[in-house]
N, C-alpha and C positions, 0 to 999 in steps of 0.2 A: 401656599401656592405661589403670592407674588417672590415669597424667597428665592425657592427653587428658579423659578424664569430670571432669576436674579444673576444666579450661582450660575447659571446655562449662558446667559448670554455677557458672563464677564470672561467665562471661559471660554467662548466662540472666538470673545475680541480678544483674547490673550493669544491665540492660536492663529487671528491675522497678522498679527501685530508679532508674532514669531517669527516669520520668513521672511521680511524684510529684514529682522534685526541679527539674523544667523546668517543672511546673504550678505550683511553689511559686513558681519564677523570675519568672512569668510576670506571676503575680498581685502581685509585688511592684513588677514595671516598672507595670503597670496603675494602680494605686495613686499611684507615684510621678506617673506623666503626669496625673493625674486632678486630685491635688494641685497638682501645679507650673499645671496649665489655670488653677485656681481661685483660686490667686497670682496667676499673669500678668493675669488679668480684673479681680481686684480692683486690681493697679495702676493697670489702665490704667482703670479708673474713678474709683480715686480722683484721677488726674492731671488727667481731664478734667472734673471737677466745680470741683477745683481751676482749672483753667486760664478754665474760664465763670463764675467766683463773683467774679473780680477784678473790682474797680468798670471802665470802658469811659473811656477816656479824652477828653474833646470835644478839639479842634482847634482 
């Protein structure tokens, strides 16, 4: 019997101790995409400022 109440209440605290740890997850993927967005935009800004700033060649 003490097992069981054992096994019950390592599993109650595993299951509190989840949703802090999946929200902490969570917010650190959130973060990461946010950053990597703010990367990927300023590349592709800097590329094309660069890519229209070169003098235009005549023919």
């Amino acid at each position: 019997m003490g097992r069981i109440l054992l096994i019950v209440a390592a599993v109650i605290v595993g299951l509190m101790l989840l949703g802090p740890i999946l929200g902490f997850a969570f917010t650190l993927l959130k973060w990461a995409l946010i950053i990597g967005g703010i990367a990927f935009a300023a590349m592709f800004v800097t590329k094309w400022v660069k890519t229209n700033s070169e003098p235009r060649r005549q023919p």
